[in-house]
N, C-alpha and C positions, 0 to 999 in steps of 0.2 A: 076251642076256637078263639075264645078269648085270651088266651096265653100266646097263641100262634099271633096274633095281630097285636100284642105289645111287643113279641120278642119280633116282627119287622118292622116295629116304629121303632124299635130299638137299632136296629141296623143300618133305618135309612138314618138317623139323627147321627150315628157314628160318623155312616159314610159323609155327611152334610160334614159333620163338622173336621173331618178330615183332609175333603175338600178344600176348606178353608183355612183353614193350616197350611197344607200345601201349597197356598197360593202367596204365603208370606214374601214382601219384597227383601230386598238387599240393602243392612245397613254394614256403613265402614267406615271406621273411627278413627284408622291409623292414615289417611290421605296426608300430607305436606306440599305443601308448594314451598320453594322455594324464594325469597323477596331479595331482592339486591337497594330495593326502596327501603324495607323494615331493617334490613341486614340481620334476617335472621329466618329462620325455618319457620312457616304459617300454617299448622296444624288443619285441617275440615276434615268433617261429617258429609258422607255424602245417603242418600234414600233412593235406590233406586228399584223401579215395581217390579213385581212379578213379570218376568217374559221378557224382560231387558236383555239377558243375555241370549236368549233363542233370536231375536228380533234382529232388523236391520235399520228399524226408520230412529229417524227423530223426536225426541220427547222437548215438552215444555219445561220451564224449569222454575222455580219456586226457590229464592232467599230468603232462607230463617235466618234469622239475630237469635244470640242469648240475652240474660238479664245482664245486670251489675253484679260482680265477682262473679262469672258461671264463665264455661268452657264452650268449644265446640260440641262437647258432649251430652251437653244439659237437655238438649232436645230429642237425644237418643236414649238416655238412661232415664230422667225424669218425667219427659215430656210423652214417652212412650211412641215417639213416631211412627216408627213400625209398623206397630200395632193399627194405629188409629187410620194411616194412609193406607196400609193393606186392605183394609176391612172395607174403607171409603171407594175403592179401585174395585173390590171385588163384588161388591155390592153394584156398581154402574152409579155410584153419588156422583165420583167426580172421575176425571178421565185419568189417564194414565201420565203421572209426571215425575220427574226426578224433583227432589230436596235438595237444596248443598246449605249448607251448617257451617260458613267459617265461624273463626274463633276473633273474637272482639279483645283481644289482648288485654283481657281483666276490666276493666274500666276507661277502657278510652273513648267512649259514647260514639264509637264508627266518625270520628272525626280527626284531620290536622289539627295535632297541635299548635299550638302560638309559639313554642322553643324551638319546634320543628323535631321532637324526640321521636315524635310517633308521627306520621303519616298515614295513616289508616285509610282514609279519604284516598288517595292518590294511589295506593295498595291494591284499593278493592276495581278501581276501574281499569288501570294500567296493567296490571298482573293479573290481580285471582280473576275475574272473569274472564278476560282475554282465556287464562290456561286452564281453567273448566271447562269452558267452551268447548276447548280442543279437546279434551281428556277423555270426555263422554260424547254422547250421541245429543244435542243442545240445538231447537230450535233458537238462532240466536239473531233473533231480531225483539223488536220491542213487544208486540203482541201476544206471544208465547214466554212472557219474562216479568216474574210478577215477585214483591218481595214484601215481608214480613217479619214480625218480633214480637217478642214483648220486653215490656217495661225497658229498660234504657233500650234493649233492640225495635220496642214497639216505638220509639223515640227516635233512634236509628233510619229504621221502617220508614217512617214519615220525612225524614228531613233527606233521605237518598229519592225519594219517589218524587219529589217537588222540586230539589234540584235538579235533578238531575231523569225530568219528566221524559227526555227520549228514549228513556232505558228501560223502564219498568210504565207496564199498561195498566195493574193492580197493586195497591199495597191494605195490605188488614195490620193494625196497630194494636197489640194487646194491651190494658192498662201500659198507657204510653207514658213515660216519666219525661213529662212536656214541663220545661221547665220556664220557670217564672222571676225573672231578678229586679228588684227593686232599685233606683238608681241612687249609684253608695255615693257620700264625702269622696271626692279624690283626694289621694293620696292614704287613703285609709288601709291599714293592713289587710293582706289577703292569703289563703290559706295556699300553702305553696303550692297543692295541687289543680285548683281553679288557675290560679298565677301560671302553671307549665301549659294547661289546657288552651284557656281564654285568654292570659294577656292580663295588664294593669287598667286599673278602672280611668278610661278616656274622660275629656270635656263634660259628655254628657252623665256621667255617674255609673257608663256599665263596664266590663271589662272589654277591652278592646276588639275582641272575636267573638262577642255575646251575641250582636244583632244578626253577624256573616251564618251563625249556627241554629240558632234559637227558630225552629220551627213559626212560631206564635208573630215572632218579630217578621221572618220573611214574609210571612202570610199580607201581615198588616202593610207591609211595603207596596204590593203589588197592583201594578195599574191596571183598575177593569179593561181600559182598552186594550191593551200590552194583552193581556190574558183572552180576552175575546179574537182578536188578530194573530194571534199564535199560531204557526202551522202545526204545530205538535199537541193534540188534546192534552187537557190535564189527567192525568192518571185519576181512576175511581178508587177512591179510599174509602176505606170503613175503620173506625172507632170502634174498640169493644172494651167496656171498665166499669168493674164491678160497683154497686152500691156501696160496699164497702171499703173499697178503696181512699185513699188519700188522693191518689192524682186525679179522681172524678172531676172537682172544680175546676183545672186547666184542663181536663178533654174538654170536657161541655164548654170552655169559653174558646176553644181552638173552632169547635165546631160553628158554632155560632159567627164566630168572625170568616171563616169560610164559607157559611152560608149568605154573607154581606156580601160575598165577590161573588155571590152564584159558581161556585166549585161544587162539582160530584161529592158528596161526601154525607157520611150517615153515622149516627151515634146507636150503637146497642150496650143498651143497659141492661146487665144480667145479673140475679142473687149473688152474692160471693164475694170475695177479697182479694189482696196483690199477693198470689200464691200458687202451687202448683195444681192443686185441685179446679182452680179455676181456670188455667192456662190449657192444661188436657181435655178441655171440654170445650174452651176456643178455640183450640188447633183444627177438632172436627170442621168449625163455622169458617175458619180462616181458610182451609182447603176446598171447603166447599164454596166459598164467594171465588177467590181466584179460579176453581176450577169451572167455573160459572162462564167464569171472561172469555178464557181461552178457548169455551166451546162454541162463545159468541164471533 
C-alpha cells in the first residue's frame, strides 16, 4: 500500500512538473528593427507568455534595459527571463505580459549624445516603440507600459520614467548607476568618451549635457507646484540596491531627494552586490511590482 501511494505521488509530481514545463513562454533573440535615426540595424529580445500565440487580445508590455557592456541578451541568457516570468505567469503572481529587451548599443546610458553619434533617446520613442507596438499584440497606452533595468539600464529606467512620465505608469530601478559629478575647473581635460556623451565642462563646472541627463540633477530642479498641477501623475518608482553595492549611496540620496518633493518612490534594500545573482532575484520583485500596477 505503501509503495502504491509513493509511486502516485510520484506521477502526480511528474505530471505537476510537466505542467509547468509546458507552460514555458516565448523568447527571441534574433528581432531587428531597422533605425534610419541610428543608421543601422537595432537588435531586441522579445518575452512573450505562454498562450500568446493561441490568443487574440492585447498584453501589457514591460522595458528591460541591460547593464554597461551587456547586449540585448543579457536578460535572456544571464538574467534567466524565461524562466522567472514563466513561472511568475503560471503561478497567477503577476499577469500575463510581453518583455521587449532592446539593446543599449554597449554603453550609451539610453541617452543623445552631445556629438550627436548616437541618438538612442530619439530611437527609442520615434522608432523602437512606435514598431513594437505594431509588431506584437501591445496595450499601448500609458497604463499597461511600465519599464525597467539594472545598473546603467536601472539608471536608464529611471531617467526615461521621469522624462518622459506620459509613457511609462511603473519603472523598478536595479542597483541604478545614478551618477554623481562633482563641479570640474573649466577647461580641464576630459576623457573623450564623457566629451562624445556629455559635452565640455560649462560655467558652472559640469559637462554641458550633465544636468539635461543626470537623474539626481532633474529631480532637484522640479517645481512642487509644476509637479502637484501636472495632468500626468508621476510614475511609481521603486529602487532596489544591494548593501553591498557601491551605488547604494546615490540611490538612497536619489530617494531621499524624491521623498522632499512628495514623489511615489520606495527604496528596497536587499543582502547582495552589483551582479547577477542579485539581478535574478530582483527581476522576480521587478515583475512582480509592475505586474501589481497594471492589475490596479
Amino acid at each position: 500500500m505503501k509503495y502504491l501511494k509513493r509511486q502516485i505521488i510520484v506521477i502526480i509530481a511528474f505530471f505537476i512538473i510537466g505542467n509547468v514545463l509546458a507552460q514555458q513562454g516565448i523568447v527571441d533573440c534574433s528581432q531587428v528593427i531597422k533605425s534610419e535615426i541610428l543608421n543601422r540595424d537595432m537588435p531586441y529580445s522579445v518575452f512573450l507568455p505562454q498562450g500568446y500565440e493561441e490568443s487574440n487580445r492585447p498584453y501589457p508590455v514591460l522595458y528591460l534595459l541591460h547593464g554597461w557592456g551587456g547586449d540585448h541578451t543579457n536578460w535572456v541568457t544571464k538574467g534567466e527571463v524565461n524562466r522567472i516570468a514563466s513561472s511568475l505567469i503560471t503561478k497567477g503572481d503577476v499577469p500575463d505580459m510581453i518583455v521587449i529587451m532592446p539593446d543599449g548599443i554597449v554603453n550609451s546610458n539610453y541617452i543623445n549624445y552631445y556629438d550627436k553619434s548616437i541618438l538612442w533617446e530619439d530611437f527609442f520613442y520615434e522608432e523602437f516603440i512606435p514598431g513594437v507596438e505594431r509588431k506584437y499584440r501591445i496595450m499601448s497606452n500609458r497604463r499597461y507600459r511600465a519599464i525597467a533595468g539594472l545598473s546603467m539600464g536601472g539608471n536608464g529606467a529611471l531617467y526615461h520614467s521621469i522624462k518622459h512620465k506620459d509613457m511609462f505608469k511603473t519603472c523598478y530601478a536595479l542597483s541604478a548607476a545614478v551618477r554623481v559629478i562633482e563641479p570640474q575647473e573649466r577647461g580641464k581635460e576630459q576623457k573623450a568618451f564623457d566629451l562624445k556623451r556629455y559635452g565640455p565642462i560649462d560655467e558652472e563646472g559640469f559637462p554641458s549635457n550633465y544636468k539635461k541627463y543626470s537623474v539626481i540633477e532633474i529631480i532637484k530642479a522640479m517645481d512642487a507646484h509644476q509637479i502637484a498641477d501636472s495632468q500626468v501623475s508621476f510614475p511609481l518608482i521603486s529602487l532596489d540596491c544591494g548593501d553591498d553595492d557601491a551605488f547604494l549611496t546615490a540611490n538612497t540620496n536619489l530617494v531621499q531627494i524624491m521623498k522632499e518633493k512628495n514623489l511615489p518612490v520606495e527604496l528596497r534594500v536587499r543582502d547582495g552586490g552589483h551582479n547577477w545573482e542579485y539581478w535574478r532575484t530582483g527581476l522576480e520583485l521587478a515583475l512582480k511590482f509592475v505586474g501589481n500596477s497594471f492589475r490596479n
